[in-house]
N, C-alpha and C positions, 0 to 999 in steps of 0.2 A: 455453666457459662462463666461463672467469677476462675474456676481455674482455669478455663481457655484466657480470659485474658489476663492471669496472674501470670502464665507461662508464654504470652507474647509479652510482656512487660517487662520479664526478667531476661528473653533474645531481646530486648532491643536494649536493656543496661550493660548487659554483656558485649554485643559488639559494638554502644558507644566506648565504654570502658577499655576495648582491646587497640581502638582506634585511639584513641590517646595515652596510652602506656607505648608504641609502636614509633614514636618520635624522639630524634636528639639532638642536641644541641651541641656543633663543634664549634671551637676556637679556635681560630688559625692567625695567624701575623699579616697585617694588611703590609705589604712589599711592595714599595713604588718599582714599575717595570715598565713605565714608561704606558701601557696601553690602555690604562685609565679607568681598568677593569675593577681594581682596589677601590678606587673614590665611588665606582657607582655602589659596591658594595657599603664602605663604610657610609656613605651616606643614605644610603638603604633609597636609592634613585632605580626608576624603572627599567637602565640601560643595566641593573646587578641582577636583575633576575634570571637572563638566561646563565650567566654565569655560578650563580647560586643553585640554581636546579640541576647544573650540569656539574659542581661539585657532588651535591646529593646522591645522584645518578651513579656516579664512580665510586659512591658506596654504597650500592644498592639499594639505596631511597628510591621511591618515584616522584618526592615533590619538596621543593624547599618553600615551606609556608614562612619563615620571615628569615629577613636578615638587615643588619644593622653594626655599626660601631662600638665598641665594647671599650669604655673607660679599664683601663689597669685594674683599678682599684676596685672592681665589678667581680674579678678574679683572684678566690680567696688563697691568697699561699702559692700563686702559680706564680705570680709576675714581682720577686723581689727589688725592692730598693733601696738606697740609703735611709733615714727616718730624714737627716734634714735634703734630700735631692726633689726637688718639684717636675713633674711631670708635666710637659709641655710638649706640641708636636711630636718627634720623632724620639722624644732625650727617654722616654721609659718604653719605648716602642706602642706600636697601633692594634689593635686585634679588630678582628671581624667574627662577628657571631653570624652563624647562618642555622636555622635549625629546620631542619628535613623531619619528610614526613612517609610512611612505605604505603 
């Protein structure tokens, strides 16, 4: 009996483990376009989520579990600046983080 439930303990650490190894996380440039679609993102507002699943989706995701606003600075080595240039609104640009899930 202790190896029947050794060997369901070890299916169920495996496919929680494969379920989260199976997620990632993109960074993309929030781009005012006018349709408002960026602010629900970066603001991580209920009106980004279809937007957020349907980027996911177009990469083979089936689910974008979060997305939210990404300080520059969050982004190691991606996003250079001058040392004395201060990052405000649009002056180091915006990113959106959305991270999909299969």
């Amino acid at each position: 009996m202790r190896s029947f439930s050794a060997l369901i303990a070890s299916a169920l650490l495996l496919t929680a483990s494969s379920a989260f190894a199976d997620s990632r996380v993109f960074i993309i440039a929030n781009q005012a376009d006018g349709y408002g679609i960026d602010q629900c993102l970066a603001r991580g507002d209920k009106c980004g989520a279809h937007a957020a699943r349907a980027y996911c989706q177009s990469r083979d995701f089936a689910q974008a579990t979060n997305f939210r606003r990404v300080d520059p600075d969050e982004i190691t080595g991606a996003v250079p600046h001058a040392a004395n240039e201060k990052c405000g609104g649009n002056a180091c640009g915006e990113y959106v983080a959305i991270t999909c899930q299969r």
